[in-house]
Structures are given as C-alpha cells and as structure tokens.
Backbone bond lengths (Angstrom), bond angles and torsions (degrees), N, CA, C in turn:
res aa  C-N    CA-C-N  psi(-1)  N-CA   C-N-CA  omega(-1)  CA-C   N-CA-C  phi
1 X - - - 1.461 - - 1.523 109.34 -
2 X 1.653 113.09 136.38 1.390 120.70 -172.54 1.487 97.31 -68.08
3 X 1.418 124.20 166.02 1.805 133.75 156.58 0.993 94.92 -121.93
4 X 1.343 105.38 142.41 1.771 103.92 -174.51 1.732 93.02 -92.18
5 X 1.345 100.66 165.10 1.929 120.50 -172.27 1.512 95.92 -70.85
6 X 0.635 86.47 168.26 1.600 107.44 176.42 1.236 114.60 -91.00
7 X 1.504 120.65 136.92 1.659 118.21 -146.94 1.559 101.94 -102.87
8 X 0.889 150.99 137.60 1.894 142.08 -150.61 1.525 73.39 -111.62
9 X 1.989 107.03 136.96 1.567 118.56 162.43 1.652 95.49 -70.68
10 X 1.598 109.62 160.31 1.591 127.48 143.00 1.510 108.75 2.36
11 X 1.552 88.32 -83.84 1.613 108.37 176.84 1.360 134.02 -41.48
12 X 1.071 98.46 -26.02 1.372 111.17 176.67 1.602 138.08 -95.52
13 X 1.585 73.41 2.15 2.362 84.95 -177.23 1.738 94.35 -100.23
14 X 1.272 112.02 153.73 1.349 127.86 129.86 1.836 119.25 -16.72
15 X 0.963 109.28 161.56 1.385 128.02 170.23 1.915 101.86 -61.77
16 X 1.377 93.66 -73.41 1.291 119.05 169.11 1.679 133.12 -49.00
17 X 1.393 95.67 -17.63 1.802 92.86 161.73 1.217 112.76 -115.45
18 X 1.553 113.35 -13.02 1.209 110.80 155.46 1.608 132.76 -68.45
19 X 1.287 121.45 2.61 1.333 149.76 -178.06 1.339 81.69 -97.98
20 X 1.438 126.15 -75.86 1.203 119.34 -153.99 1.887 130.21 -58.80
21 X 1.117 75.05 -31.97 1.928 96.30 165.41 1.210 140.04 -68.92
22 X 1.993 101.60 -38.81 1.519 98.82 148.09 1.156 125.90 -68.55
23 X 1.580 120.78 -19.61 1.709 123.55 -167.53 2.062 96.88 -63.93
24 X 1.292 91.73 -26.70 1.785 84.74 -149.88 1.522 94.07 -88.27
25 X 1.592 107.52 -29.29 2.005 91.38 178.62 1.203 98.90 -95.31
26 X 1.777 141.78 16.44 0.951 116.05 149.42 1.943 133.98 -68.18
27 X 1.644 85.96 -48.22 1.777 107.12 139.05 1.357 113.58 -16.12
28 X 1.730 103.99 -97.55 1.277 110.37 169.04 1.823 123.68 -15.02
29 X 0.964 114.60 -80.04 1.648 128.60 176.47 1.586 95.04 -52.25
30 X 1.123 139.00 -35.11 1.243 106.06 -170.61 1.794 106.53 -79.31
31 X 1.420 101.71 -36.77 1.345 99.33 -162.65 1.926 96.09 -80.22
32 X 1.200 131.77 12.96 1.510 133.18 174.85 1.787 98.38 -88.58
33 X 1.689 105.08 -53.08 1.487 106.45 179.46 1.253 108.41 -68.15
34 X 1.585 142.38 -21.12 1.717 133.92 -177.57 1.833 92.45 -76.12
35 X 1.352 129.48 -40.60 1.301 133.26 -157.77 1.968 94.91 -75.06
36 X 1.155 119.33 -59.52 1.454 116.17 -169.98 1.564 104.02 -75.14
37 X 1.258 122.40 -29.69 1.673 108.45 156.49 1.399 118.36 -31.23
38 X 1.180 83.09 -69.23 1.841 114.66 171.34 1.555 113.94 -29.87
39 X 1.057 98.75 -34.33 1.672 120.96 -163.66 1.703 96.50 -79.53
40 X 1.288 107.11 -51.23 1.650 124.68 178.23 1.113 124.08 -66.67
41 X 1.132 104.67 -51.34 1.442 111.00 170.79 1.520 127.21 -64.00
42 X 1.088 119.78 -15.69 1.472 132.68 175.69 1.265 108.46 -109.61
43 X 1.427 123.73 3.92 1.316 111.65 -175.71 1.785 134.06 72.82
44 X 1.208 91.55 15.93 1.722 79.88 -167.69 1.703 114.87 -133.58
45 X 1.287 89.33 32.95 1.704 117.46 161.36 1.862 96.48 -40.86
46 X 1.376 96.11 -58.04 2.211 91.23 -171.18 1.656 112.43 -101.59
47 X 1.242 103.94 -8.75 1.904 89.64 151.29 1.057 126.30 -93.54
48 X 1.492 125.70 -19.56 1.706 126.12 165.54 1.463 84.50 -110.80
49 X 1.208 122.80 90.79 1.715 123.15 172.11 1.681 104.68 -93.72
50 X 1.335 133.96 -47.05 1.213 144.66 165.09 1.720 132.24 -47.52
51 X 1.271 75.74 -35.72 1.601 101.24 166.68 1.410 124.42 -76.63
52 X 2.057 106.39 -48.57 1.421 108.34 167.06 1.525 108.55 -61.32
53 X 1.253 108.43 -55.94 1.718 110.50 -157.61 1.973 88.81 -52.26
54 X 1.178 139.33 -54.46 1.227 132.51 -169.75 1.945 123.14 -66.69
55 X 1.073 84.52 -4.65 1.667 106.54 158.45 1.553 130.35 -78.88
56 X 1.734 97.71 -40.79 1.555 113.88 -178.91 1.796 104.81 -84.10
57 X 1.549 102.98 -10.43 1.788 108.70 -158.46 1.297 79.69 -75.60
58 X 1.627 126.50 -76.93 1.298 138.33 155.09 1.305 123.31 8.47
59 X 1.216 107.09 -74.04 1.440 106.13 173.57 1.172 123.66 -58.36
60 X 1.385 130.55 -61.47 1.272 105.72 146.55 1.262 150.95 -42.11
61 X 0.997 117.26 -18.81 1.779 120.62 153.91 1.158 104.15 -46.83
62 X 1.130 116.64 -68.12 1.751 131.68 -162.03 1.753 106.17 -47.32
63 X 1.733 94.43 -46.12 1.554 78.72 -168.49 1.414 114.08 -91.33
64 X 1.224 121.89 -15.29 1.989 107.22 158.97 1.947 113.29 -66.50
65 X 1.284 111.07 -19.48 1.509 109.54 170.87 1.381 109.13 -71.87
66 X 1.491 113.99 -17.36 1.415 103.58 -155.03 2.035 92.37 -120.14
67 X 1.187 114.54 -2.46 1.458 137.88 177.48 1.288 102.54 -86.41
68 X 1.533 127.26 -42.53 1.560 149.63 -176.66 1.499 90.87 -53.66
69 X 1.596 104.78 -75.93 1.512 111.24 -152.58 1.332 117.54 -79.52
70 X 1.558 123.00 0.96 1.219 121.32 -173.33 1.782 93.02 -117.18
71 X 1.293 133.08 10.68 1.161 113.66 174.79 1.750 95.10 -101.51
72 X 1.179 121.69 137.76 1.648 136.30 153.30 1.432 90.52 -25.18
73 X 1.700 104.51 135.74 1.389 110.87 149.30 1.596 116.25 -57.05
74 X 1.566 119.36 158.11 1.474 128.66 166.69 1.391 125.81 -45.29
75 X 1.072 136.80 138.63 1.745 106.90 172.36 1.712 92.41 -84.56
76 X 1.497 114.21 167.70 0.962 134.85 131.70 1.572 127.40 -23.68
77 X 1.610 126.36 106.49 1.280 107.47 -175.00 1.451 121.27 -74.70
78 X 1.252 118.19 163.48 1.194 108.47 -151.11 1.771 102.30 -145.81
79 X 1.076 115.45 116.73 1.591 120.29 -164.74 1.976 96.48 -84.73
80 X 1.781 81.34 117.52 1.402 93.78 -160.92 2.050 78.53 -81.14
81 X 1.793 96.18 152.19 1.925 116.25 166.49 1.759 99.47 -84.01
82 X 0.983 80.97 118.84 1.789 90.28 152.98 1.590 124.08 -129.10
83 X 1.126 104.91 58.39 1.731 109.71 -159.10 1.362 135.98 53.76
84 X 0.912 126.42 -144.41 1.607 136.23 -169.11 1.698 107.41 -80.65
85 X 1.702 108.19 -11.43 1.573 109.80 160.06 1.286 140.57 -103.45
86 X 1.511 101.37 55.59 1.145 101.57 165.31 1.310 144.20 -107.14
C-alpha cells in the first residue's frame, strides 16, 4: 500500500514552488470550469448530478489551496512603541 508524501504548508515552499503550485491549480481550475461548462452545455447537470456537484466540491478545494498559496505569509505580530505609554 502507497503512503501518500507529505504535503509542504504555504510556509514551507520556496518563492518558486510556490509559483509553481498556483500555476498547476490554476490549470487545474481552468480545466474544472471547461468540464462543468461541459456539464451545461449538454445538459446533464441532473443525470450526472453527483458527478457535477463533485466537480464544484473540487473546485472549491482548489481555490482555498490556491487562495492559501497566493496570499503572503502573516507577519509576525509585532508590539508596536508608542513611548512611555504603554
């Protein structure tokens, strides 16, 4: 039996694979939105209904994975000086 790899946080990529990660669920998302077009256009949103709805689940996956890696990490909070009142 396979174990799946170990999934690297945000935080934890490069600049550069973090580039690379949005490139691929941008991919991803496009070819999810050509497929449920697809879905519309043929009509069969309610005979493959399980199938569509698990397309849209997907997609949303994709885009908080892909919301994750394209937002800046947090800074560190940081206790702003305001003189002698603090």
């Amino acid at each position: 039996m396979n174990t799946p790899a170990a999934v690297a946080t945000p935080a934890e990529l490069s600049a550069a694979d973090q580039q690379r990660v949005i490139d691929e669920l941008d991919r991803l998302l496009a070819d999810i939105a050509h497929l449920l077009q697809r879905f519309e256009d043929y009509g069969l949103q309610a005979q493959l209904k399980d199938d569509y709805l698990a397309l849209h689940e997907l997609q949303a996956k994709a885009l908080l994975q892909r919301q994750a890696h394209a937002l800046p990490a947090a800074p560190a909070q940081q206790k702003l000086s305001i003189g002698p009142y603090q």
